[in-house]
gemmi code that builds the backbone of each chain (N, CA, C; Angstrom):
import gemmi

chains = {
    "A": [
        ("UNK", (142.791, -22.096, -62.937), (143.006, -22.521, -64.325), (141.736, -22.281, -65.147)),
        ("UNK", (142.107, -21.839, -66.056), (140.471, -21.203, -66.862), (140.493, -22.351, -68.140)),
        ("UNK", (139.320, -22.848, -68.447), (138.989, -23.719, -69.022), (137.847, -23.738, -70.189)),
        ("UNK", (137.949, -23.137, -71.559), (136.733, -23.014, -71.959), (136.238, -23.969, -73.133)),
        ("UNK", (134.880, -24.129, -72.779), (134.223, -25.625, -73.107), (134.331, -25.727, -74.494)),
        ("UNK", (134.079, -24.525, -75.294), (133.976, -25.247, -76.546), (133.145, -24.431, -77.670)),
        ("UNK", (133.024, -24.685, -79.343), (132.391, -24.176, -80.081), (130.887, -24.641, -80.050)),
        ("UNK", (129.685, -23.762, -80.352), (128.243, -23.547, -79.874), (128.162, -23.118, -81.256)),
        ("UNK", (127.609, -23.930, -81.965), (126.824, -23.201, -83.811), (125.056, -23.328, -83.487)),
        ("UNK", (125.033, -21.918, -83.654), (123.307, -22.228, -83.433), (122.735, -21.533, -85.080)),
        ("UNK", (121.743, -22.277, -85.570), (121.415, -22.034, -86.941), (119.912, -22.173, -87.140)),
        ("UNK", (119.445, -21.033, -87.615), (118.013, -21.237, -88.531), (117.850, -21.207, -90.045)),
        ("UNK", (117.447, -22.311, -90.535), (117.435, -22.448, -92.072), (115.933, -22.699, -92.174)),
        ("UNK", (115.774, -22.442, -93.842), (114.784, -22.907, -94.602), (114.958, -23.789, -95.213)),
        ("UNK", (113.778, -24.958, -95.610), (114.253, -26.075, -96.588), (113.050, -25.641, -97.069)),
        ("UNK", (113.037, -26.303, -98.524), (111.752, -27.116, -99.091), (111.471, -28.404, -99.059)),
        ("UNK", (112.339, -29.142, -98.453), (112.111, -30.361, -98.318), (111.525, -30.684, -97.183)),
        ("UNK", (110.342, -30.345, -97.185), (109.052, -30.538, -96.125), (108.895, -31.948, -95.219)),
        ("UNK", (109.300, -33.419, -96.619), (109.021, -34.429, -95.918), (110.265, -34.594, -95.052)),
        ("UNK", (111.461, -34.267, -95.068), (112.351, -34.252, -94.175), (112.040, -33.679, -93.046)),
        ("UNK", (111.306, -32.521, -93.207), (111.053, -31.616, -92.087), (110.004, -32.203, -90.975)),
        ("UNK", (109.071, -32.892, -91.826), (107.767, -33.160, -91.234), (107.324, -34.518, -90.019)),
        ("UNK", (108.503, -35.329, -89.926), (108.844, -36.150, -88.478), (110.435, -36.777, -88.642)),
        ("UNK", (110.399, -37.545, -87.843), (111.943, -37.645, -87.396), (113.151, -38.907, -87.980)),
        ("UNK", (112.100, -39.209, -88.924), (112.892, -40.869, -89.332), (114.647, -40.610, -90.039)),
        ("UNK", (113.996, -39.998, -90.882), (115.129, -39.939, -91.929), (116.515, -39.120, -90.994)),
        ("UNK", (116.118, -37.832, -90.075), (116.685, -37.167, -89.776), (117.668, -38.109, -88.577)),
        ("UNK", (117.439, -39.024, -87.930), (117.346, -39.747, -86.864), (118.803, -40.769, -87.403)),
        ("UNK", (118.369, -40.948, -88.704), (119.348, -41.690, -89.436), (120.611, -40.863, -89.581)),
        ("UNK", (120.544, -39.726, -89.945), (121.932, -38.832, -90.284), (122.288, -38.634, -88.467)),
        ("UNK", (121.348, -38.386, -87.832), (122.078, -38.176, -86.481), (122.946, -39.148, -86.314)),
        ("UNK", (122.631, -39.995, -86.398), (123.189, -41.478, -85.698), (124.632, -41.515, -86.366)),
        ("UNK", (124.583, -41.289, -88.001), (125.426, -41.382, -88.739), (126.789, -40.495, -88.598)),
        ("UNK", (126.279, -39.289, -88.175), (127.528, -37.923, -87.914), (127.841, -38.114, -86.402)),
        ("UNK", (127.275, -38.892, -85.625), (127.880, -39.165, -84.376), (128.874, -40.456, -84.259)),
        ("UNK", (128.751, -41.522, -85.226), (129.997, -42.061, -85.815), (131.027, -41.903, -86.265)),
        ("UNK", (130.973, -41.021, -87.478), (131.359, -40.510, -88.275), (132.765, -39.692, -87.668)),
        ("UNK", (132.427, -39.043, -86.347), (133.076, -37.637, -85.751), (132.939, -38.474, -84.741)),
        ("UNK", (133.180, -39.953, -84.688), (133.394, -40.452, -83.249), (133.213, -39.760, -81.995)),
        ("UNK", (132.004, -39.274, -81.603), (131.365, -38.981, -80.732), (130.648, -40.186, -79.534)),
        ("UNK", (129.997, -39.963, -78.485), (130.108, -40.516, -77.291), (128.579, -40.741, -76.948)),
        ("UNK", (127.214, -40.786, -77.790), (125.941, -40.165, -77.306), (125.963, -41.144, -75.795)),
        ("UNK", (124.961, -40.445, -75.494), (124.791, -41.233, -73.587), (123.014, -41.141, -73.821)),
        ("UNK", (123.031, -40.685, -74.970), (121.189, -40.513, -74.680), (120.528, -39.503, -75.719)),
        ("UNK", (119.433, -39.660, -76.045), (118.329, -39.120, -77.126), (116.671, -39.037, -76.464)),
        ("UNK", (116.412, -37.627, -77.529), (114.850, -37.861, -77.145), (114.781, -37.306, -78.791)),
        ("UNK", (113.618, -37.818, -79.137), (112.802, -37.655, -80.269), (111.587, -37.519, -80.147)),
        ("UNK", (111.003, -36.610, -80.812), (109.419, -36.502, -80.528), (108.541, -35.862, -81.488)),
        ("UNK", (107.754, -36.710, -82.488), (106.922, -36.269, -83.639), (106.135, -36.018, -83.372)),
        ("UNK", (105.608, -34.544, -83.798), (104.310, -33.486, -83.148), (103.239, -34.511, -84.083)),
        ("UNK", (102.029, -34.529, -83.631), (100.769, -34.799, -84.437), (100.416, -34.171, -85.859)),
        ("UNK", (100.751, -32.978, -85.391), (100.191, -32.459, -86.935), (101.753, -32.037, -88.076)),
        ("UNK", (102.773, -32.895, -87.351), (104.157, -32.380, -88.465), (105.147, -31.845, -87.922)),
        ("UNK", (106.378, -31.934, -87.769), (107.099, -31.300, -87.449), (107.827, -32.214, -86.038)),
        ("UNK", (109.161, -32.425, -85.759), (109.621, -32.872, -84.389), (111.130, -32.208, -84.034)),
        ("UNK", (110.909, -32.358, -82.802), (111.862, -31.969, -81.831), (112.772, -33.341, -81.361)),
        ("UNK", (114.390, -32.973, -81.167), (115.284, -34.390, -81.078), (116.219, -33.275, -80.412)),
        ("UNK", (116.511, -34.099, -79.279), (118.267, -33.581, -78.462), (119.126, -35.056, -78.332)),
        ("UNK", (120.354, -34.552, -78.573), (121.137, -35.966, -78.015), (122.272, -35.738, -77.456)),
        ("UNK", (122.032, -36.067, -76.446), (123.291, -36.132, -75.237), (124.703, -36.646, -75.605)),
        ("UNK", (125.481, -36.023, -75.615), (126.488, -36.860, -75.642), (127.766, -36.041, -74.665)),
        ("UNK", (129.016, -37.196, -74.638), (129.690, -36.884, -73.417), (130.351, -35.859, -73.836)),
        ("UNK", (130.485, -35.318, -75.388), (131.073, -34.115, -75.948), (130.096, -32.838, -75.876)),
        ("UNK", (128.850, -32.960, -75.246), (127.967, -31.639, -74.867), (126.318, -31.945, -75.831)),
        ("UNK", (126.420, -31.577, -76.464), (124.541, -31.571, -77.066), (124.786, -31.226, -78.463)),
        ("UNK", (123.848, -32.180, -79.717), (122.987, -31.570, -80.363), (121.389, -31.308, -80.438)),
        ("UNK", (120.631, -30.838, -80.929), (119.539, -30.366, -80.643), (118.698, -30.123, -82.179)),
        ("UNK", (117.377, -30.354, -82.619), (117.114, -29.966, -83.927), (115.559, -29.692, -83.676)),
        ("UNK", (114.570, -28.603, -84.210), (113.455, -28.608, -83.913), (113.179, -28.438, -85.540)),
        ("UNK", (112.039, -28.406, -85.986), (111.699, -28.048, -87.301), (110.151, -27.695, -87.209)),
        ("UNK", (109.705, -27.313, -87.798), (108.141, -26.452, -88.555), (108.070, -26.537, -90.002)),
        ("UNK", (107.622, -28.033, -90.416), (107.614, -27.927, -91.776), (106.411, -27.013, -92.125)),
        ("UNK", (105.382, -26.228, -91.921), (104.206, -25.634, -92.045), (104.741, -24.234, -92.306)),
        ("UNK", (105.938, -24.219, -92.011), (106.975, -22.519, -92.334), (108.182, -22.988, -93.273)),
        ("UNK", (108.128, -24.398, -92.894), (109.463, -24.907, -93.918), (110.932, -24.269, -93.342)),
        ("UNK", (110.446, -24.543, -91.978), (111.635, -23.929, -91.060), (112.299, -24.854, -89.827)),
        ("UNK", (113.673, -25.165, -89.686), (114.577, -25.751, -88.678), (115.244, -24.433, -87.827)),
        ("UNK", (115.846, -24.717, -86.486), (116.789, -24.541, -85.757), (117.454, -25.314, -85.559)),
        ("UNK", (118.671, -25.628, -85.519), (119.418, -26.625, -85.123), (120.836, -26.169, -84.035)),
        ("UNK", (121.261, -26.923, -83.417), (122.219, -26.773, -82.381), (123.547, -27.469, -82.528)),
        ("UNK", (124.521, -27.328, -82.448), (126.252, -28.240, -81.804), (126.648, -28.222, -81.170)),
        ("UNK", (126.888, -28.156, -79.956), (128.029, -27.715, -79.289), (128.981, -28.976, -78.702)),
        ("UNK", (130.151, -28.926, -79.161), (130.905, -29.895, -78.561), (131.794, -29.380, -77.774)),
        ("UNK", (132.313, -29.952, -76.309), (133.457, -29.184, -75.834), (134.388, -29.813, -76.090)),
        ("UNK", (135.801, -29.245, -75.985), (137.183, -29.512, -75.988), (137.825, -30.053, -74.955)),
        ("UNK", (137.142, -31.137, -73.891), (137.590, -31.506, -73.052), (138.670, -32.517, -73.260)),
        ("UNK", (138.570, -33.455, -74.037), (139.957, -33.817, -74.360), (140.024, -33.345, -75.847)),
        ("UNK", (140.217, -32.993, -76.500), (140.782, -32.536, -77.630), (139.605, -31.259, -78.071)),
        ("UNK", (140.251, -30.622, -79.441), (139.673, -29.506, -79.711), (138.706, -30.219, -80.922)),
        ("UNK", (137.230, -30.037, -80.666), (136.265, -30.318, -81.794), (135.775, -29.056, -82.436)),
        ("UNK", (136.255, -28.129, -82.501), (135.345, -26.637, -83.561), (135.340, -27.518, -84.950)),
        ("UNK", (136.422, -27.763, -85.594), (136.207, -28.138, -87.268), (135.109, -29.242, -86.706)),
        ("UNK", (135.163, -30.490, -85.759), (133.556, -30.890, -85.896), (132.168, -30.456, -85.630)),
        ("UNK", (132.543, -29.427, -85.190), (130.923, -28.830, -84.816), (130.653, -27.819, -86.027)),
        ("UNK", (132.107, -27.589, -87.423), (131.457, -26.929, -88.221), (131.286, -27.869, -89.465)),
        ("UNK", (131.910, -29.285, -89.171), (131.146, -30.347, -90.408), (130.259, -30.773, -90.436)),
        ("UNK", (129.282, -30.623, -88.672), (128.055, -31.886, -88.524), (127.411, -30.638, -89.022)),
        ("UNK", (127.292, -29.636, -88.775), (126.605, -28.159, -88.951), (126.495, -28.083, -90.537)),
        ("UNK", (127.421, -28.113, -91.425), (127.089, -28.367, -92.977), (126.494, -29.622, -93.187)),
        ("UNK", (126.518, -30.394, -92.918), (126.185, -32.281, -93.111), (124.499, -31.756, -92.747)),
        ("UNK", (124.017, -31.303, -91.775), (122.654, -31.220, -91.892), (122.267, -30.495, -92.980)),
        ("UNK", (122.893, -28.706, -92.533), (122.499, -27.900, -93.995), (122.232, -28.419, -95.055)),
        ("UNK", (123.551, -29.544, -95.382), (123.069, -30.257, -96.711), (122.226, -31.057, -96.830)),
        ("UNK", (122.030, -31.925, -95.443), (120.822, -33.087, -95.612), (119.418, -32.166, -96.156)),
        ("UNK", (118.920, -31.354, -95.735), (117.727, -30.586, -95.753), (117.697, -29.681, -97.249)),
        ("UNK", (119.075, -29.680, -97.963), (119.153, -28.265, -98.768), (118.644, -27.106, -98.132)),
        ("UNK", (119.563, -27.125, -97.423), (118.764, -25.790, -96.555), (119.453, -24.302, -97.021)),
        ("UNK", (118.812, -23.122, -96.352), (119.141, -21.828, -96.724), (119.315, -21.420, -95.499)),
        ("UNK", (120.464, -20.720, -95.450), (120.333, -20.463, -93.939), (119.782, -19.063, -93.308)),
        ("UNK", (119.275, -18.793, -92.786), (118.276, -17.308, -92.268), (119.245, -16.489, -91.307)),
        ("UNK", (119.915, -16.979, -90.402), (120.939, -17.111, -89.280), (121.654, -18.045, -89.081)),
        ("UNK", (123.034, -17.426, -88.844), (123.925, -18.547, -87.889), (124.946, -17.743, -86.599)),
        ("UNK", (124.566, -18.231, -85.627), (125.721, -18.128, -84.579), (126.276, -18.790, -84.202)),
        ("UNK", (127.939, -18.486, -84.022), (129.001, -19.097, -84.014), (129.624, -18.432, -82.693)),
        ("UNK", (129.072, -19.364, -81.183), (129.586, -18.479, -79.796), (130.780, -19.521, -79.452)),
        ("UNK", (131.336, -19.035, -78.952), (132.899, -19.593, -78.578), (132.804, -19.302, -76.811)),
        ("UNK", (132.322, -20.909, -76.353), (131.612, -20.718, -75.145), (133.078, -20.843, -73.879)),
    ],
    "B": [
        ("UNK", (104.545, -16.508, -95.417), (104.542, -16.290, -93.634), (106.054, -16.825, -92.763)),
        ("UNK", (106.233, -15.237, -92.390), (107.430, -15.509, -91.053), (107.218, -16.105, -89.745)),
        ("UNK", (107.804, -16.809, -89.145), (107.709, -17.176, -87.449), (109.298, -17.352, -87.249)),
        ("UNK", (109.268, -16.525, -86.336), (110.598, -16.505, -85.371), (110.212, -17.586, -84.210)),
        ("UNK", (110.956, -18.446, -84.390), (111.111, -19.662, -83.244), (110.767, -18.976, -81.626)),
        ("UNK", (111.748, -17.698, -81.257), (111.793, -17.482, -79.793), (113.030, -17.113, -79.476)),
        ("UNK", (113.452, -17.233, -78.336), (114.555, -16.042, -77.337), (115.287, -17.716, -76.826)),
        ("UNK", (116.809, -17.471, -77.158), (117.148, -18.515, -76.773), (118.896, -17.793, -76.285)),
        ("UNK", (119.004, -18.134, -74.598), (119.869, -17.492, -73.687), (120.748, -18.613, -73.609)),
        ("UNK", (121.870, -18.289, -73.411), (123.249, -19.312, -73.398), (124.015, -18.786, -72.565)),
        ("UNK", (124.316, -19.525, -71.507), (125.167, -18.776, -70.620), (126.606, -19.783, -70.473)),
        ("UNK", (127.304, -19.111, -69.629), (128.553, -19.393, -69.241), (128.961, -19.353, -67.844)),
        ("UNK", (129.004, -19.589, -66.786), (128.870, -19.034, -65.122), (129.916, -19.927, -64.576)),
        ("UNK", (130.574, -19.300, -63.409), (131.671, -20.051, -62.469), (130.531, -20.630, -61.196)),
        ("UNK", (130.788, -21.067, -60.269), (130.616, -21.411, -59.284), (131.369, -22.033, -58.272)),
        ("UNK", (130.961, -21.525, -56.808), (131.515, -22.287, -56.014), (131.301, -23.285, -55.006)),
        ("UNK", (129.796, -23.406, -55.559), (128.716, -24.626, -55.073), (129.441, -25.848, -55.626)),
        ("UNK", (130.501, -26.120, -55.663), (130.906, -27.209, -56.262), (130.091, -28.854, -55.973)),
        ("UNK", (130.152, -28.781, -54.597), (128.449, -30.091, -54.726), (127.722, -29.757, -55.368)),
        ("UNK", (127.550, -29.273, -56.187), (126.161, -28.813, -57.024), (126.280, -29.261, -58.126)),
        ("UNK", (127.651, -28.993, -58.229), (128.060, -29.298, -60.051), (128.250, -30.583, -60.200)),
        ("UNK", (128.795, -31.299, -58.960), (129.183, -32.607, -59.180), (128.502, -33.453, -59.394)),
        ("UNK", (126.984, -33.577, -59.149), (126.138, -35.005, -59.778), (125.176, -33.861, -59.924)),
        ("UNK", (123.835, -34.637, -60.069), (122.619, -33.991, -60.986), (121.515, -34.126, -60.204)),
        ("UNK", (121.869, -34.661, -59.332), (121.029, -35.084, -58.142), (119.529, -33.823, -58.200)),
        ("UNK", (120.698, -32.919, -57.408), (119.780, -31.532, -57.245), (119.624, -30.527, -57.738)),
        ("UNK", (119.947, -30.644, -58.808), (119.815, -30.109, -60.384), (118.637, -30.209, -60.508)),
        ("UNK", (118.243, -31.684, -60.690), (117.421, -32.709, -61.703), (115.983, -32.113, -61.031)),
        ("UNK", (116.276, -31.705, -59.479), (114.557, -31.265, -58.952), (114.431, -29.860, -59.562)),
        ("UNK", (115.510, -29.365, -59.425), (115.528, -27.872, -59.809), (114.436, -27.600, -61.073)),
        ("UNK", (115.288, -28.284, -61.898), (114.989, -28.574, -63.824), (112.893, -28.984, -63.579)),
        ("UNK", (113.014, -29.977, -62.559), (111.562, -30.657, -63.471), (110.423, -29.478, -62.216)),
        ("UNK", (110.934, -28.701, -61.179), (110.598, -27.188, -60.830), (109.862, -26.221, -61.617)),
        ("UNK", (110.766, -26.063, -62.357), (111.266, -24.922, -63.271), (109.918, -25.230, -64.336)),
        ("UNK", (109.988, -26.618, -64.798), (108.771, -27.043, -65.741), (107.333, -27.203, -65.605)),
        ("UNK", (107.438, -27.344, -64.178), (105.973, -27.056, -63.449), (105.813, -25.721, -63.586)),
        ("UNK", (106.760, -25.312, -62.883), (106.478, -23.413, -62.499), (105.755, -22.634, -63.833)),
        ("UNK", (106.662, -23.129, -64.599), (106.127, -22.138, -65.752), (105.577, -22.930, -67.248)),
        ("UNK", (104.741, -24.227, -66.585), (103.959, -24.580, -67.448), (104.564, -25.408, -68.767)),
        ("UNK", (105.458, -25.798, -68.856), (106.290, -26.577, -69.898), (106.026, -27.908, -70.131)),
        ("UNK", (105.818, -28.523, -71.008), (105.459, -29.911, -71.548), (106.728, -30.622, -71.995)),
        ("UNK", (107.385, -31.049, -70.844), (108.479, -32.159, -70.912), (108.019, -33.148, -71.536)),
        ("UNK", (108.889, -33.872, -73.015), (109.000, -34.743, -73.617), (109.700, -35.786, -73.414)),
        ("UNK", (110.650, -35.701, -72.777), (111.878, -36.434, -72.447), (113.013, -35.552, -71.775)),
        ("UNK", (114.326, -36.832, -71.168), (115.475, -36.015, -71.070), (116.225, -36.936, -70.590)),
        ("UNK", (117.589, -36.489, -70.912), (118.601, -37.667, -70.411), (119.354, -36.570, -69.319)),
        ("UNK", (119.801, -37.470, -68.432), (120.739, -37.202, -67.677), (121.936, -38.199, -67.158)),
        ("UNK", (123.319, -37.179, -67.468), (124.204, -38.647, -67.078), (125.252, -38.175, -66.462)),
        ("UNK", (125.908, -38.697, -65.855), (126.682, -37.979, -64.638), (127.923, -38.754, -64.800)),
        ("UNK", (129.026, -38.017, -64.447), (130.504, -38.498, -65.110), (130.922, -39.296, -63.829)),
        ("UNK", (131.540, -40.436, -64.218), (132.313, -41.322, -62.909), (133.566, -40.228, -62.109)),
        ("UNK", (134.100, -39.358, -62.425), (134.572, -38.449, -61.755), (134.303, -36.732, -61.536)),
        ("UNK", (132.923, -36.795, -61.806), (132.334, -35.969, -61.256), (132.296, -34.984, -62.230)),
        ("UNK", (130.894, -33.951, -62.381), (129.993, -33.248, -63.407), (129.397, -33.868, -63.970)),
        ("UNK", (128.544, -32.924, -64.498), (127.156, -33.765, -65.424), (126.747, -33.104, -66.671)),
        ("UNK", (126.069, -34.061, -67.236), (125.568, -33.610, -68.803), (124.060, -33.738, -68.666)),
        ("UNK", (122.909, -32.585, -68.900), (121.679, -33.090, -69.135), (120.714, -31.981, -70.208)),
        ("UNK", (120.118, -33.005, -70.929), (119.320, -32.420, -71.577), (117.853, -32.308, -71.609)),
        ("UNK", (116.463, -31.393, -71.367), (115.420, -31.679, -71.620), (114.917, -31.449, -72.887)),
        ("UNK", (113.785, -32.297, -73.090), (113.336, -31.918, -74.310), (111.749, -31.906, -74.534)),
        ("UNK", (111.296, -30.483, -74.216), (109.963, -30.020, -74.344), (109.110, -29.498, -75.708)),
        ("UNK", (108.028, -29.632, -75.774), (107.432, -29.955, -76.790), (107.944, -28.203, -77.397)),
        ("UNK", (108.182, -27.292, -76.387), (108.506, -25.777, -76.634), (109.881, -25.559, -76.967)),
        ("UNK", (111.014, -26.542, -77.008), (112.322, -26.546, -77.644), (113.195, -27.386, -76.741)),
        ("UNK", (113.961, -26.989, -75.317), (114.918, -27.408, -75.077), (115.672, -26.471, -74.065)),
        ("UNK", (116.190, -27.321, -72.976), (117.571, -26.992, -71.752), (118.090, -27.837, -71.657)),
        ("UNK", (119.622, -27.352, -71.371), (120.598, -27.848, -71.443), (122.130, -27.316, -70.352)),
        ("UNK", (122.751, -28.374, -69.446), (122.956, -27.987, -68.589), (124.537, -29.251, -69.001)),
        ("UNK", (125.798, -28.418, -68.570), (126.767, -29.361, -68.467), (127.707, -28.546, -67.674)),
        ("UNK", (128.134, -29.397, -66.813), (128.993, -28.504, -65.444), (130.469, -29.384, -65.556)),
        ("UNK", (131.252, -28.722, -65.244), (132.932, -29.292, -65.036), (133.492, -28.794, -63.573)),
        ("UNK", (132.849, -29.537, -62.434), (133.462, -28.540, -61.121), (134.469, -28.489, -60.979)),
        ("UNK", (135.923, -29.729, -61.694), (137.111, -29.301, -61.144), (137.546, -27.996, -62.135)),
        ("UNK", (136.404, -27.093, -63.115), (136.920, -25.649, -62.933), (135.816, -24.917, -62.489)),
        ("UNK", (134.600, -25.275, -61.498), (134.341, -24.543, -61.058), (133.453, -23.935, -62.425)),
        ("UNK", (132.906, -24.425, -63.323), (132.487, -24.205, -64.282), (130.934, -24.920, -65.505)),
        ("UNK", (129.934, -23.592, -65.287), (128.765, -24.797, -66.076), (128.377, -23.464, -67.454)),
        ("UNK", (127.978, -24.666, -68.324), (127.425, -23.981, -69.579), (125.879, -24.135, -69.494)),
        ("UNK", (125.090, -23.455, -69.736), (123.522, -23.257, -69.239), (123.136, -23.157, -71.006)),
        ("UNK", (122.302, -23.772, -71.398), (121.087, -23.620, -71.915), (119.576, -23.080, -71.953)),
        ("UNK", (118.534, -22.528, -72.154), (117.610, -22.692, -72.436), (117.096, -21.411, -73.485)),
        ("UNK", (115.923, -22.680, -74.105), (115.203, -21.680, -75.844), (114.085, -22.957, -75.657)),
        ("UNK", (112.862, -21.136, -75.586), (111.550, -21.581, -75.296), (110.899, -20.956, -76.925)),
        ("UNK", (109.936, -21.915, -78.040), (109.826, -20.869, -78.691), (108.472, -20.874, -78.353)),
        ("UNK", (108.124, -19.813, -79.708), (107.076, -18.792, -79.689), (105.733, -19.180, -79.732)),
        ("UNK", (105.673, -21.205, -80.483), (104.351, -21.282, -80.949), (103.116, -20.938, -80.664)),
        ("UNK", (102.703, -21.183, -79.665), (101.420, -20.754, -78.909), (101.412, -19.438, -78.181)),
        ("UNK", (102.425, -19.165, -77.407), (102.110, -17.869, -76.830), (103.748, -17.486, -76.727)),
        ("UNK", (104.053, -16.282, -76.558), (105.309, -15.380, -75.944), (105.998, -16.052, -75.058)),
        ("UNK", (106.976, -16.606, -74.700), (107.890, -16.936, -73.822), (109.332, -16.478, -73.446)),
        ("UNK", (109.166, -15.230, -74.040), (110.918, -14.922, -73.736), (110.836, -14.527, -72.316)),
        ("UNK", (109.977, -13.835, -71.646), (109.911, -13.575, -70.121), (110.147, -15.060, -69.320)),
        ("UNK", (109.166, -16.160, -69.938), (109.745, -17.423, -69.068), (111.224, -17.616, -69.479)),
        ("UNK", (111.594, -17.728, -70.327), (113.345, -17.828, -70.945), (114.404, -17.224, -69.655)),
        ("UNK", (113.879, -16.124, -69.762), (114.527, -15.320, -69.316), (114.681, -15.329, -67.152)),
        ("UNK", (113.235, -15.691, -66.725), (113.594, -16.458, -65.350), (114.002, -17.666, -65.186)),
        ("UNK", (113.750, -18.264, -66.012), (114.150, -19.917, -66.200), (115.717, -19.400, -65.484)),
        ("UNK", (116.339, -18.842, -66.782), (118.471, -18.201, -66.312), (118.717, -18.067, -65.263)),
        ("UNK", (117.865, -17.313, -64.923), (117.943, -16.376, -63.625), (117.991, -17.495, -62.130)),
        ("UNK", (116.824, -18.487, -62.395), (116.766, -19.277, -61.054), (117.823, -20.352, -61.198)),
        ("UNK", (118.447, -20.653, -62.604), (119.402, -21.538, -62.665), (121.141, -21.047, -62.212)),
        ("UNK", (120.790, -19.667, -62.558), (122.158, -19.314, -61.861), (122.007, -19.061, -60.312)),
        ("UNK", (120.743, -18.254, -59.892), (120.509, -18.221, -58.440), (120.720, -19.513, -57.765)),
        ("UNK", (120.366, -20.522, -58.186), (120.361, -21.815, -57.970), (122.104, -22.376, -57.421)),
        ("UNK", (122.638, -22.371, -58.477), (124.240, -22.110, -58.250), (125.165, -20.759, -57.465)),
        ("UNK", (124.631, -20.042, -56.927), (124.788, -18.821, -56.658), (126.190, -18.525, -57.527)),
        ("UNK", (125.883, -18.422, -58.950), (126.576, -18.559, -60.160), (127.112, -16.990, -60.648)),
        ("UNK", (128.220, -16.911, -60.801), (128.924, -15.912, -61.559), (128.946, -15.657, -63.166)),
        ("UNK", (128.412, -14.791, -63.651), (128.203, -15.029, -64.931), (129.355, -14.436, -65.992)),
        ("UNK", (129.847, -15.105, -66.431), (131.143, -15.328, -67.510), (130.744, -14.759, -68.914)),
        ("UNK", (129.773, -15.541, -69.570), (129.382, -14.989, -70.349), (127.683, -15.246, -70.671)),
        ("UNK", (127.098, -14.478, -71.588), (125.738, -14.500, -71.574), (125.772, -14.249, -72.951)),
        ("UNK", (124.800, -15.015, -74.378), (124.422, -14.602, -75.448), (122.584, -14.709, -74.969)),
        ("UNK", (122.398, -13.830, -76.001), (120.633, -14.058, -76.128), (120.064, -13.849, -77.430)),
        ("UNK", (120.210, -14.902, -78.086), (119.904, -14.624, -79.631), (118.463, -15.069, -79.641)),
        ("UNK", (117.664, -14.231, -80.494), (116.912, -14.487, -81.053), (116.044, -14.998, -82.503)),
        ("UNK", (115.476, -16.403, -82.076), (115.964, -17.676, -83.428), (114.714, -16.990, -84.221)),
    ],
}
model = gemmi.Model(1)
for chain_id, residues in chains.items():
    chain = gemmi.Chain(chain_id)
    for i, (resn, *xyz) in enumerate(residues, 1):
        res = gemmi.Residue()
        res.name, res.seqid = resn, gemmi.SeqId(i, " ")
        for name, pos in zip(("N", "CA", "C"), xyz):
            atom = gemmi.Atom()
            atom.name, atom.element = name, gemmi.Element(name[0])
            atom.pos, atom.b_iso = gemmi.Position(*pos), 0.0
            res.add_atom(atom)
        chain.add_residue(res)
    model.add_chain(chain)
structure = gemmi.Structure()
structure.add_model(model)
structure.setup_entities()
């Protein structure tokens, strides 16, 4: 029986909104918020504000991973979705939490991939 | 000024190590291996393992992020890892990191992206 996990949005944007970019508070808040929101499952988080600006955050959840790094010093994010379809199909949520950041940041986007894992 | 984040590989692989897939047990040495071997500054990571078996785990290094979620009743894991660029070149580590994680599983590979962020 072939089984496939799910939609994977991987994205690099630009913001100008540096203080968003530059540690993890505010961003930490919308995580929390779109994992409600899209009744999601987290099991676990790491967050981690670099010294001189900029942090890295993954969060586990039982629907697969998001992931966000940023470089406010380039005024640059990557960000990650992937949810699988193990009980139901989440693509339209992995392409609302995916705008919901874009917009948190006003971001521009440089790249996006859209793998259908 | 441009900076490209780094080389970030996504895989897809069957297996028939099915003890392998089922808890994280021996994964989990594999993973914090892998971070010695090639010099990586683990920040954190969750790992959580399903009451009927497969697992979800994420690390989170000061250099980006792996990510590992297996479903053995298909015989099936989605692989992560994206090392970026800041300090020095890492797509060669990226790129064995895959390699020992599927050797690891003596893993069939389904599908493979390698975008570069």
């Amino acid at each position: 029986m072939k089984y496939s996990p799910g939609l994977h949005i991987l994205s690099e944007f630009t913001s100008n909104q540096t203080h968003l970019l530059f540690n993890s508070d505010q961003f930490r808040a919308l995580f929390d918020q779109l994992i409600v929101a899209n009744q999601l499952d987290k099991v676990g988080e790491v967050y981690h504000d670099f010294e001189n600006g900029g942090f890295t955050a993954v969060v586990c959840l039982t629907e697969s991973h998001m992931s966000i790094h940023t470089w406010p010093e380039y005024k640059l994010a990557t960000f990650d979705v992937f949810l699988s379809n193990y009980k139901r199909n989440n693509s339209d949520k992995v392409k609302r939490i995916y705008q919901s950041v874009l917009s948190f940041f006003d971001g521009v986007e440089m790249q996006k991939n859209e793998i259908v894992r």
